[in-house]
DOSELO-492055 format. One record per residue: residue in one letter; x, y, z of N, C-alpha, C in turn. Coordinates in steps of 0.02 Angstrom, whole numbers, plus 50000, padded with zeros to 5 digits. Last residue first. Layout:
aXYZXYZXYZ;...
//
This chain:
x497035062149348496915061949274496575057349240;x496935068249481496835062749455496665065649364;x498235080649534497625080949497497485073749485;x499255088149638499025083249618498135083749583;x500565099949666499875100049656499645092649622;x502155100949780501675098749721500895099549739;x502825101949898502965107649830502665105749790;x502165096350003502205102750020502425108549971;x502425082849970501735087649973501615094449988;x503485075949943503525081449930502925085249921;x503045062750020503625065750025503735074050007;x501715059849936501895061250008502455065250047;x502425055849824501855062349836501835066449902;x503045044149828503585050849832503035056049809;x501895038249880502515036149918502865044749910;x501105036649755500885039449804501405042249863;x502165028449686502005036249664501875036849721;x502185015749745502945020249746502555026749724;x500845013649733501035014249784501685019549796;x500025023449569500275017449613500485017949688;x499575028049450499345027349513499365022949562;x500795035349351500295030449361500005029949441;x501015051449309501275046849322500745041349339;x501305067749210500925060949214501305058749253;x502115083149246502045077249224501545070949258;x502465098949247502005094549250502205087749221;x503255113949318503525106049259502935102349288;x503405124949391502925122449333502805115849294;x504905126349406504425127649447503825128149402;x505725111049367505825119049353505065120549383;x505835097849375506465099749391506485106449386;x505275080249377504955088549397505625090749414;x505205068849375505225071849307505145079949330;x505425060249476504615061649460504555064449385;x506525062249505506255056749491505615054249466;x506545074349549506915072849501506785066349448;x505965072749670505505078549625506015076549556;x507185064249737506555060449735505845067549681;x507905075349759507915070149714507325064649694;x507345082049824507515085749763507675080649728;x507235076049944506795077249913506875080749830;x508505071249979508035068449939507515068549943;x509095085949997509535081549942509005075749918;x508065098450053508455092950088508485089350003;x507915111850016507475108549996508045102950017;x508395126249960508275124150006507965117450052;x507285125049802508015128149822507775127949916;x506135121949730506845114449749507445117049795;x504725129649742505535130949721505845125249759;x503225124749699503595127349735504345125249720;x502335116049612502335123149635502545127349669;x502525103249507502955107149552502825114949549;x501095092449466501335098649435501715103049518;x500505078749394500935079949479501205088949436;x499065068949382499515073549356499885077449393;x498855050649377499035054949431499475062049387;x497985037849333498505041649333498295047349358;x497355021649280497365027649351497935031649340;x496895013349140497295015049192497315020049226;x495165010049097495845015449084496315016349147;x494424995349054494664999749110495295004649105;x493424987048992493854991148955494004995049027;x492884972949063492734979349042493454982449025;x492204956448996492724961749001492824968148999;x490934946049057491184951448990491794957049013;x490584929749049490794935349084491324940549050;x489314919949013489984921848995490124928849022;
//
C-alpha cells in the first residue's frame, strides 16, 4: 500500500526594493498585482508559473526568498 506524503506547498516571499516611480504602467501594475505597492511591502505568493512570470518582469525591483 502506498503511503501519502504530507507535502507543504511551494511559496515564494517577494519583498519590493526599489521605487515604482518611473517604472513603465505594467510593471507597476503587474507589482500591484503581486500586492506590492510601498518600498518594503512583502508578500507570500505560491510557486507557480504566472508568479514566476511577473518575477521575471520586475527583477530588477524585488527580492525573492523560497519560503
Amino acid at each position: 500500500m502506498a503511503t501519502k506524503k504530507a507535502t507543504k506547498a511551494a511559496s515564494l516571499t517577494i519583498t519590493l526594493k526599489r521605487s515604482l516611480i518611473g517604472s513603465k504602467k505594467d510593471q507597476i501594475a503587474t507589482a500591484e498585482s503581486l500586492g506590492l505597492r510601498k518600498i518594503g511591502n512583502t508578500t507570500v505568493q505560491p510557486d507557480n508559473p504566472q508568479t514566476r512570470g511577473k518575477i521575471k518582469k520586475l527583477s530588477h525591483l524585488v527580492e525573492v526568498t523560497e519560503a
